[in-house]
C-alpha positions as CSV (number, residue, x, y, z in Angstrom):
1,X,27.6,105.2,-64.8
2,X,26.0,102.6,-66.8
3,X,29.0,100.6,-67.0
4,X,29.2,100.5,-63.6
5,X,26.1,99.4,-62.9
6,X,26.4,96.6,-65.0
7,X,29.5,95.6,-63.8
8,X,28.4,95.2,-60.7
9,X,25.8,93.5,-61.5
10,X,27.5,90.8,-63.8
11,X,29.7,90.3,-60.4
12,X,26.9,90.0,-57.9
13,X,25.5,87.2,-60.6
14,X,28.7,85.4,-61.2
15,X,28.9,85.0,-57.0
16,X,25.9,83.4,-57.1
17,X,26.7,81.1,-59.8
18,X,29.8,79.9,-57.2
19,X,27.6,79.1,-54.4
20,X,24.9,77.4,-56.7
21,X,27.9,75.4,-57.6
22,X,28.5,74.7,-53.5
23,X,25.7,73.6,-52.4
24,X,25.7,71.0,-55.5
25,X,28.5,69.4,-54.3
26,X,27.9,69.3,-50.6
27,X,23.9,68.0,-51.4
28,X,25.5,65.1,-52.4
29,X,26.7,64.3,-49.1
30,X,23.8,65.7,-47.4
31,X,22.3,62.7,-48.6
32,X,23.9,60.0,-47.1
33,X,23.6,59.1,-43.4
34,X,24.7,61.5,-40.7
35,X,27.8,60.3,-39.0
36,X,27.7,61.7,-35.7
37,X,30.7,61.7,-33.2
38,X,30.0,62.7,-29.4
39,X,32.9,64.8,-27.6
40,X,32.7,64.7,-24.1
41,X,35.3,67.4,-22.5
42,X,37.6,70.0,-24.5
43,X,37.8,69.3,-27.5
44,X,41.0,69.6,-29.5
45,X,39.4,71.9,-32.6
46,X,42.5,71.1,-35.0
47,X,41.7,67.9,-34.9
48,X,38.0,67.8,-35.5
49,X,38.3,70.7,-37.7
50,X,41.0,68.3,-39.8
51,X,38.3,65.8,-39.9
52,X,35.9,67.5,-41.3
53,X,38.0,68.3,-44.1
54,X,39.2,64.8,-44.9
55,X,35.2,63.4,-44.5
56,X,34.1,66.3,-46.8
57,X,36.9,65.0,-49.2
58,X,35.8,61.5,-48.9
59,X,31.9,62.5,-49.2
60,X,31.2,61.5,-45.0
61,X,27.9,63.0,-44.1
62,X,29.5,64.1,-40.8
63,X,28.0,66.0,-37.8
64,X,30.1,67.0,-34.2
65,X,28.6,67.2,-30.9
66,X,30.6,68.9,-28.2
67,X,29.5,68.0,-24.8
68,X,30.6,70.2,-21.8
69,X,30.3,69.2,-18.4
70,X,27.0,67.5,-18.0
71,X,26.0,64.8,-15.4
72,X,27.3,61.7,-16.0
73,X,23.6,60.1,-16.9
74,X,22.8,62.2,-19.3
75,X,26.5,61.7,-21.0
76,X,25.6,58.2,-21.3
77,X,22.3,58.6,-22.4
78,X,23.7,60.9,-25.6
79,X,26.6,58.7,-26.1
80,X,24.0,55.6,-26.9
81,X,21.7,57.4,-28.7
82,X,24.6,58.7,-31.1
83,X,25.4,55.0,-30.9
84,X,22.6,53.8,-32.2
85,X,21.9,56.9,-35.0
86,X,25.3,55.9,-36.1
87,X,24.0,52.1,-37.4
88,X,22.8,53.0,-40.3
89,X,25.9,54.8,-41.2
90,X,28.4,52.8,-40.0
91,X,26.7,50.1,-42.5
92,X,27.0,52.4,-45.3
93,X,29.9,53.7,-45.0
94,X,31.7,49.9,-44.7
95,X,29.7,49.0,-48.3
96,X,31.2,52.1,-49.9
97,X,34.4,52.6,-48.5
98,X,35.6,48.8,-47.0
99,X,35.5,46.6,-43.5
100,X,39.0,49.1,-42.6
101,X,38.0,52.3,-44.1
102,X,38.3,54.1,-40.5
103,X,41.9,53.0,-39.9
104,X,42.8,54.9,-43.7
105,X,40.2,57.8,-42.5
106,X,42.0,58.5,-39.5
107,X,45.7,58.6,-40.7
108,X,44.4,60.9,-43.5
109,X,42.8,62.9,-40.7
110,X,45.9,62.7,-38.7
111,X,48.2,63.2,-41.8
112,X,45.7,66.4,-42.5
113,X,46.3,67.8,-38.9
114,X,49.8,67.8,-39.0
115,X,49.6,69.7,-42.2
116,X,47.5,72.1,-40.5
117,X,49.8,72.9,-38.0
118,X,53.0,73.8,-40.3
């Protein structure tokens, strides 16, 4: 019984050592500027769930917003403000990654999604 017991509680420790080791890597990114993309209509989830992998990858600080139907005003009025939260960003990301890096982002999101869906 004593065995056991300590068995499993060397394996509730060593889980938590694996999601200390998580949240280390993913504070890193949590760090940098929120990249925030607005989706207006259904969104196509392979593809933003392809992105999110290849920004993770990269270290993008990268948020979604999924609009549904909404009046038009106030779709515009989110769409600028994500506009101009995304200045900052848009700044860093071009010093670490490069003028172009969103032409290579997206065909690595694009090569990603069609890896997703063999």
């Amino acid at each position: 019984m004593k065995k056991f017991l300590l068995i499993c509680i060397m394996t509730l420790l060593s889980g938590c050592n694996t999601e200390q080791a998580m949240d280390e890597d993913t504070s890193a990114i949590s760090s940098y500027p929120l990249l925030t993309k607005y989706i207006v209509g259904k969104p196509n989830m392979i593809y933003f769930n392809a992105e999110k992998e290849v920004a993770l990858r990269w270290g993008i600080n990268l948020k979604h917003i999924f609009v549904g139907s909404k009046i038009r005003d106030e779709i515009e009025q989110g769409r600028l403000a994500v506009e101009e939260s995304n200045i900052e960003a848009n700044e860093f990301y071009n010093k670490k990654f490069g003028k172009d890096w969103e032409v290579k982002f997206q065909e690595e999101v694009e090569a990603q999604k069609s890896k997703s869906l063999e």
